[in-house]
C-alpha positions as CSV (number, residue, x, y, z in Angstrom):
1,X,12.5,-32.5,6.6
2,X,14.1,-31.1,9.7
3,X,11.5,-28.2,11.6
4,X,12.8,-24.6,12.2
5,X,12.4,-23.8,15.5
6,X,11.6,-20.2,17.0
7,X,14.9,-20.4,19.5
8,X,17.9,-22.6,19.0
9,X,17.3,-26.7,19.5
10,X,17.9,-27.6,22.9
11,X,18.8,-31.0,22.7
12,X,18.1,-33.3,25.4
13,X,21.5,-35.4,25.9
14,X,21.1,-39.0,26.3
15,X,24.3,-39.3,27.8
16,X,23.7,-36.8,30.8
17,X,24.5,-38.9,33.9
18,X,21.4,-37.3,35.4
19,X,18.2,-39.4,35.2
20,X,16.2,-36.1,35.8
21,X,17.1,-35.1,32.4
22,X,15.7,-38.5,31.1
23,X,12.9,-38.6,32.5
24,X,12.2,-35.3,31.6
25,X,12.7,-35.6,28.2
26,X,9.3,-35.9,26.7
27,X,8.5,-32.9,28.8
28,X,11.2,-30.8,27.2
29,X,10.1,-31.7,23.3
30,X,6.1,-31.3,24.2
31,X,7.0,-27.7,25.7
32,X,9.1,-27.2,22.6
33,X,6.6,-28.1,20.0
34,X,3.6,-26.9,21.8
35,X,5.1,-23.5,22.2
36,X,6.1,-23.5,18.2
37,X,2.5,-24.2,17.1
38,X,0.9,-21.9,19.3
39,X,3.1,-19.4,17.6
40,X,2.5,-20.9,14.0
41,X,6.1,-21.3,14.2
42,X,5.3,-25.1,12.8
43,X,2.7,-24.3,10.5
44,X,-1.2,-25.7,10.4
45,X,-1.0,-28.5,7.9
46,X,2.9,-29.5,8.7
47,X,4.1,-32.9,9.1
48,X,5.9,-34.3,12.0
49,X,7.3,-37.6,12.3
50,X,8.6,-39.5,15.2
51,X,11.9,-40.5,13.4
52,X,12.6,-36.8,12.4
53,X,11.5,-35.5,16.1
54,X,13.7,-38.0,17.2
55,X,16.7,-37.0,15.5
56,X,15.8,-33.2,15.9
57,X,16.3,-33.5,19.9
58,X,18.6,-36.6,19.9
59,X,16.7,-38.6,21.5
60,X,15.2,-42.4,21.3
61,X,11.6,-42.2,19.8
62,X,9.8,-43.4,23.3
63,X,9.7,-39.5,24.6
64,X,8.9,-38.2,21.4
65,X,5.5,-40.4,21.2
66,X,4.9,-39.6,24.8
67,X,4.8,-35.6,23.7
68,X,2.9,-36.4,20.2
69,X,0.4,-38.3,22.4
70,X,-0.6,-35.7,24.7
71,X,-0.5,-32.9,21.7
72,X,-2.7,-35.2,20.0
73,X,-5.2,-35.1,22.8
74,X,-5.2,-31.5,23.1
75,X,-6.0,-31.8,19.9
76,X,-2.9,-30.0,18.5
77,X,-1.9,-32.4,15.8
78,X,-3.9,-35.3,14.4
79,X,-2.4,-39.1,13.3
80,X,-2.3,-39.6,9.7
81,X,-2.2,-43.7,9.6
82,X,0.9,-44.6,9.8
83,X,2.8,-41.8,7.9
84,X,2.9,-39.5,11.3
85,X,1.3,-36.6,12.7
86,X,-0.2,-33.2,11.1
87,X,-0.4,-29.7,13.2
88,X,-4.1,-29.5,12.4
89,X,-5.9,-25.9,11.5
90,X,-9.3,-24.3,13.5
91,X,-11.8,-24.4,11.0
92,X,-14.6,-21.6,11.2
93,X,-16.9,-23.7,13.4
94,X,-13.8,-24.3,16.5
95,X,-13.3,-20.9,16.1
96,X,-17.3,-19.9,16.7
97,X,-16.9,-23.2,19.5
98,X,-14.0,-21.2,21.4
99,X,-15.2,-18.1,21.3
100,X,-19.0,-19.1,22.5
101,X,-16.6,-21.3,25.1
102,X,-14.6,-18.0,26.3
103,X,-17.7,-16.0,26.7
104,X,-19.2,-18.7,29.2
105,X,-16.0,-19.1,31.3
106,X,-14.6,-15.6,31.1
107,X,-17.9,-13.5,32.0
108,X,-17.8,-15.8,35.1
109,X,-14.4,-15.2,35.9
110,X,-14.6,-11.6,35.9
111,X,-17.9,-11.5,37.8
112,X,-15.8,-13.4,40.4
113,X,-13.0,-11.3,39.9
114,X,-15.4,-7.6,40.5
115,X,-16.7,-9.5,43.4
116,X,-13.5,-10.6,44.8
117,X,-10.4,-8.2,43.9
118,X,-12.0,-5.3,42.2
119,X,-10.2,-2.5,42.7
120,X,-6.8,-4.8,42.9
121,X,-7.6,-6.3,39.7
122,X,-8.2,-3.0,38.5
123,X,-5.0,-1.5,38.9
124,X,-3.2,-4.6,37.7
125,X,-4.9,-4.5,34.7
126,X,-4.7,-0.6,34.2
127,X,-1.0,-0.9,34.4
128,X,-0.8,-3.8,31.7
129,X,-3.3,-1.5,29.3
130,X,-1.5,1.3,29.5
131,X,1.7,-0.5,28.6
132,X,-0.4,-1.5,25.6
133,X,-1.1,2.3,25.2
134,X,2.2,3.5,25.6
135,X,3.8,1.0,22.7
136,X,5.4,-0.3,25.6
137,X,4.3,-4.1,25.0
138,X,3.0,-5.8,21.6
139,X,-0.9,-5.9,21.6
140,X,-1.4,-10.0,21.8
141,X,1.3,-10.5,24.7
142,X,-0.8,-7.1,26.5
143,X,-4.4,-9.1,25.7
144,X,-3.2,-12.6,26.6
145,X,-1.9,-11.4,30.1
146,X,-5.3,-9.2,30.1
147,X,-7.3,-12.3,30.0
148,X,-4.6,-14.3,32.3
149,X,-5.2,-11.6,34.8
150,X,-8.8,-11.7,34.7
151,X,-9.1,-15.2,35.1
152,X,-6.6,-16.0,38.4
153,X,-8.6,-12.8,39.9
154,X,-11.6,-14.9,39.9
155,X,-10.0,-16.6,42.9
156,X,-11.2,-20.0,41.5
157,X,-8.5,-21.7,41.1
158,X,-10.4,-24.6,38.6
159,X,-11.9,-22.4,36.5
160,X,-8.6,-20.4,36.4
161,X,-6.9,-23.6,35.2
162,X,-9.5,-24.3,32.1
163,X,-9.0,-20.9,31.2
164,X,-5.2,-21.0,30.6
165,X,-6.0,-24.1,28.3
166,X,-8.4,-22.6,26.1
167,X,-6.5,-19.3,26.3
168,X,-3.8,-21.8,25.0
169,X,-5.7,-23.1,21.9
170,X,-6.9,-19.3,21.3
171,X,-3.4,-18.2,20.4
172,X,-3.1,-19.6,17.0
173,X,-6.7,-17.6,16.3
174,X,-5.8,-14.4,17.6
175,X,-1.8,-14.6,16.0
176,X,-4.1,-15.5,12.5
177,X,-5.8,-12.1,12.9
178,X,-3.9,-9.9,15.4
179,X,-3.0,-7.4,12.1
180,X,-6.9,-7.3,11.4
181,X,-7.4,-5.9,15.1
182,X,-7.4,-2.1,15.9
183,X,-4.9,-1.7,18.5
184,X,-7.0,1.3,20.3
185,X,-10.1,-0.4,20.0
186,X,-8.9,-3.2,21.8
187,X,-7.4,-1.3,24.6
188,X,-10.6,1.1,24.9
189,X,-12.5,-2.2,25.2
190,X,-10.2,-3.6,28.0
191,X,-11.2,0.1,29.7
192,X,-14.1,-0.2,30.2
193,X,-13.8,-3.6,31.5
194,X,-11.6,-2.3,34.0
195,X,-14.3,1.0,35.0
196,X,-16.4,-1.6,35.7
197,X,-14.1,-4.0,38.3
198,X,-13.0,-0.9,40.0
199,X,-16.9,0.0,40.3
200,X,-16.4,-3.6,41.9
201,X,-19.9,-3.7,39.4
202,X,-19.9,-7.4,38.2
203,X,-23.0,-7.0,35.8
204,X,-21.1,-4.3,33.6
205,X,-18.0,-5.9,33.9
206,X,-19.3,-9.7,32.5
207,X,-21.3,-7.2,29.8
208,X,-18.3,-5.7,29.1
209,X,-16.4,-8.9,28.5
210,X,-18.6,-10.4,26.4
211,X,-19.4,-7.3,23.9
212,X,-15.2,-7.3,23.5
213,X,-16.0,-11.1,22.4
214,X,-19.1,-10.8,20.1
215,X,-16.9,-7.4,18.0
216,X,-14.3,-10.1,17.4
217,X,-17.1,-12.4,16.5
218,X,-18.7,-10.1,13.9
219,X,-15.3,-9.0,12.5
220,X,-14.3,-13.1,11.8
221,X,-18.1,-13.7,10.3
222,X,-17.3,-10.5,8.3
223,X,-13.6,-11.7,6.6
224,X,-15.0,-15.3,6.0
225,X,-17.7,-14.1,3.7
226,X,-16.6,-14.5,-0.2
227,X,-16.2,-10.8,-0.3
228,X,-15.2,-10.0,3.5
């Protein structure tokens, strides 16, 4: 079975002259696939072997493992014996996992980030939400770089890093339910968020954050009851 990809393959030539291009060729096919889960372009549940990878970006297989290996880690895909890999699926509890997760690193970072860039962080995030308001940009790519925003503000540039990870792994989540979210509601709740950083008011902003996170919480306990 060859995989659909969400832009044209890119192969990675074995006959460029350049070793860069080599070397780099388990970096190009991680990036690829990576970037096509998050997106549920490869679906949860979806096979991948190293012989069809392989063939896919013309490659030998030794790049190939070297990218299932570290999206196994990440915990991306899991190894079914020696049939391959599958894209694996959150179940209910990883979702609860990364949500209670977010809530610890994310109030932090915007504490840091009232504390630290306020009334800057403030007006970049005003500008993104209103973009969000205006139909201007689609609601997940507005709320990712919302988040994004929020976390490199915190001026730590550790905690920064974590957070682009698990914002990473919440993608597949929020694409699962973006059409259960109320655009306006979302935006509103960013608001106030932002009141709060240019109050440069860490408290209310960290409050703020983590009420936007226990909504989403209630509305996923809500659909995964029998008659949610």
């Amino acid at each position: 079975m060859t995989i659909t990809y969400s832009n044209p393959l890119i192969a990675v030539d074995q006959r460029s002259s350049g070793k860069h291009d080599k070397s780099n060729a388990w970096r190009t096919i991680y990036d690829r696939l990576k970037a096509d889960i998050l997106s549920r372009t490869i679906k949860p549940g979806q096979a991948l072997t190293e012989a069809e990878l392989a063939k896919d970006f013309q490659v030998s297989r030794t790049p190939v493992r070297e990218a299932l290996n570290l999206l196994e880690k990440e915990g991306l895909i899991q190894r079914i014996s020696r049939r391959g890999y599958i894209v694996t699926e959150l179940s209910l509890e990883d979702v609860l996992d990364l949500i209670e997760l977010r809530i610890i690193l994310e109030r932090e970072a915007v504490r840091l980030a009232a504390i630290r860039r306020g009334a800057e962080t403030a007006a970049e995030l005003e500008r993104l939400n209103n973009a969000g308001f205006a139909g201007e940009l689609p609601l997940l790519e507005v709320d990712r770089e919302y988040h994004r925003t929020i976390a490199h503000a915190s001026g730590n540039r550790q905690l920064a890093e974590v957070l682009e990870m698990v914002l990473d792994k919440s993608m597949r989540l929020e694409l699962s339910f973006i059409s259960s979210f109320n655009p306006d509601q979302v935006l509103w709740g960013h608001a106030e968020t932002i009141a709060a950083l240019r109050r440069a008011d860490p408290d209310e902003a960290a409050r703020s954050v983590q009420e936007g996170f226990y909504h989403f919480e209630d509305m996923l306990l809500r659909r995964s009851r029998p008659n949610g």
